[in-house]
C-alpha positions in Angstrom: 8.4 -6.6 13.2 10.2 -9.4 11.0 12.9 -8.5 9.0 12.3 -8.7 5.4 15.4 -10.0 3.5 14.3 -10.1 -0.3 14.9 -6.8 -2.3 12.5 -4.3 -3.1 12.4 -3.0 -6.8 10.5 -0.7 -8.8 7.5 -1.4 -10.8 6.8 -0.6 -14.3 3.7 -1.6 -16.6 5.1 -4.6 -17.8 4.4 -5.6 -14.0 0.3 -5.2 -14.5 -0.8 -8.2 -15.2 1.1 -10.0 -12.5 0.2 -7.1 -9.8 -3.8 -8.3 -11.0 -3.0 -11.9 -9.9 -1.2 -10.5 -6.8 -4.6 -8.5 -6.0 -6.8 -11.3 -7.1 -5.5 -13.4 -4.3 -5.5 -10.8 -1.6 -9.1 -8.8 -2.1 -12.2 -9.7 -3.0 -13.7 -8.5 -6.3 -14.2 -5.0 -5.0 -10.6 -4.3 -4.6 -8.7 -5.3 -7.5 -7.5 -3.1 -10.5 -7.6 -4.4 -14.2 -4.1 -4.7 -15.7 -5.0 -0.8 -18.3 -5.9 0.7 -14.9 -2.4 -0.4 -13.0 -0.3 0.5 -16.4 -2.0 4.0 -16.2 -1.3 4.4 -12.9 2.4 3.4 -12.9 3.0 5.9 -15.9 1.7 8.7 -13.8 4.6 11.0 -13.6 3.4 10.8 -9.2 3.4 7.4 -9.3 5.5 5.7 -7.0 5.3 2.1 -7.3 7.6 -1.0 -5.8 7.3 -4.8 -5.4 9.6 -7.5 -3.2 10.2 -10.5 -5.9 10.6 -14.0 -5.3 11.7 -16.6 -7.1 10.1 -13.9 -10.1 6.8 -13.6 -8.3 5.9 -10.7 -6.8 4.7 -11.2 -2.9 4.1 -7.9 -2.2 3.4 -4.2 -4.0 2.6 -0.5 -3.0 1.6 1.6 -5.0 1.7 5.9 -4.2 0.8 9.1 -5.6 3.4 11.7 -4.3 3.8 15.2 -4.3 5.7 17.9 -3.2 4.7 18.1 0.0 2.1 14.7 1.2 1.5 11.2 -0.4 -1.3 9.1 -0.7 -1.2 5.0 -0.3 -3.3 3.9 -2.7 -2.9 0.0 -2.4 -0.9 -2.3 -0.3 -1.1 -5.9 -1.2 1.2 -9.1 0.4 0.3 -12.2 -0.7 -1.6 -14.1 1.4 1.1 -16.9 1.8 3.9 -14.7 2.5 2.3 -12.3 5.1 3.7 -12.6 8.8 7.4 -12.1 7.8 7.8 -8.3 7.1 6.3 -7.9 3.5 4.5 -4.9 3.8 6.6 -3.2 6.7 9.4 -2.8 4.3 7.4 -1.7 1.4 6.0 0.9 4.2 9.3 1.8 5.1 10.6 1.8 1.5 7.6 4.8 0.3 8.6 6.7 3.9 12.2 6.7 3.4 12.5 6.6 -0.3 9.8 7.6 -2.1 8.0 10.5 0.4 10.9 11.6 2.9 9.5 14.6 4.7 5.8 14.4 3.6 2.7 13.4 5.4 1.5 10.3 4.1 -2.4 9.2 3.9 -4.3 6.3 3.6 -7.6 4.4 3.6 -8.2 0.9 5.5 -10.8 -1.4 5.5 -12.7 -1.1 9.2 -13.0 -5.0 9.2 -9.1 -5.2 8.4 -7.6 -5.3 11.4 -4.0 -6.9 10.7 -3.8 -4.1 8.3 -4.4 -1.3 10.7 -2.1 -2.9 13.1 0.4 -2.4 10.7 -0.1 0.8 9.7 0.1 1.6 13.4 3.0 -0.2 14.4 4.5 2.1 11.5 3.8 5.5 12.9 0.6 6.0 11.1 -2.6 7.3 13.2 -6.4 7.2 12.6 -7.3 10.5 11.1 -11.0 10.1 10.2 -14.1 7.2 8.7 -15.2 7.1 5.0 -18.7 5.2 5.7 -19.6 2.2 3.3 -16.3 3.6 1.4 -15.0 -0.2 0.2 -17.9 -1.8 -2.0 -17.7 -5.6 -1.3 -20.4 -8.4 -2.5 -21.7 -8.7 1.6 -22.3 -5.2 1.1 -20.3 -1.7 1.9 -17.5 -1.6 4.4 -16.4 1.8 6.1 -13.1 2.6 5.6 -10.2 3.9 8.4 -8.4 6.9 7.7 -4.6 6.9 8.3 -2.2 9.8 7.9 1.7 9.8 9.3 2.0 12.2 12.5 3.3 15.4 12.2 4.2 18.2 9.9 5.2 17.6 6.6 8.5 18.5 7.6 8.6 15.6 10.5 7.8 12.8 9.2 7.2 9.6 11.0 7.0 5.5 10.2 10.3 4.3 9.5 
């Protein structure tokens, strides 16, 4: 996997209406957040949000609800012109090492997103289970993957 050399910081709301551009040009329609849903999600006190910045764009986001004992992904996003060098294995890395140490993460993937679920697997993550016609899209519903980190809770994996 490419290293990934820019920083990661955290997110706050000011971030929304940036992170709705970021998702604009990564899913279609059926994926993206308005800018009051990604403010009320980032001032959820199990929110666990992060970005890499560039040149004072954000490339790439995750977004998490964690607690005490499992997390959930709830959206990865790299932009489309800075995927292929590491993006969203560090910001993988960063919620499994810093924001959910020692919990068992989960996650849902589109089925027809296959450089996604190659990156989840080449982190540690495993396919747990199928939500059919989960992921609304305008060619109609796709199933969606489910991922969880291996292990117990207390042995963690995907760094």
């Amino acid at each position: 996997m490419p290293f990934c050399p820019l920083p990661i910081t955290a997110l706050t709301s000011d971030d929304a209406p940036a992170l709705v551009a970021l998702q604009a040009a990564c899913f279609d329609s059926g994926g993206t957040w308005s800018a009051e849903s990604w403010t009320t999600s980032l001032n959820l006190p199990t929110s666990r949000g992060a970005g890499i910045r560039e040149d004072d764009l954000i490339r790439g986001v995750i977004l998490a609800q964690v607690t005490e004992d499992e997390a959930e992904i709830l959206t990865l996003a790299v932009h489309p012109t800075a995927r292929r060098h590491g993006l969203g294995a560090a910001l993988v890395r960063h919620l499994v090492t810093v924001f959910a140490p020692n919990r068992r993460i989960h996650l849902e993937v589109a089925a027809d997103n296959i450089a996604a679920q190659g990156l989840y697997e080449r982190c540690g993550f495993v396919r747990s289970g199928l939500r059919p016609g989960y992921y609304r899209r305008s060619e109609g519903p796709v199933d969606a993957w489910l991922y969880t980190s291996p292990g117990s809770p207390e042995t963690p994996r995907g760094s």
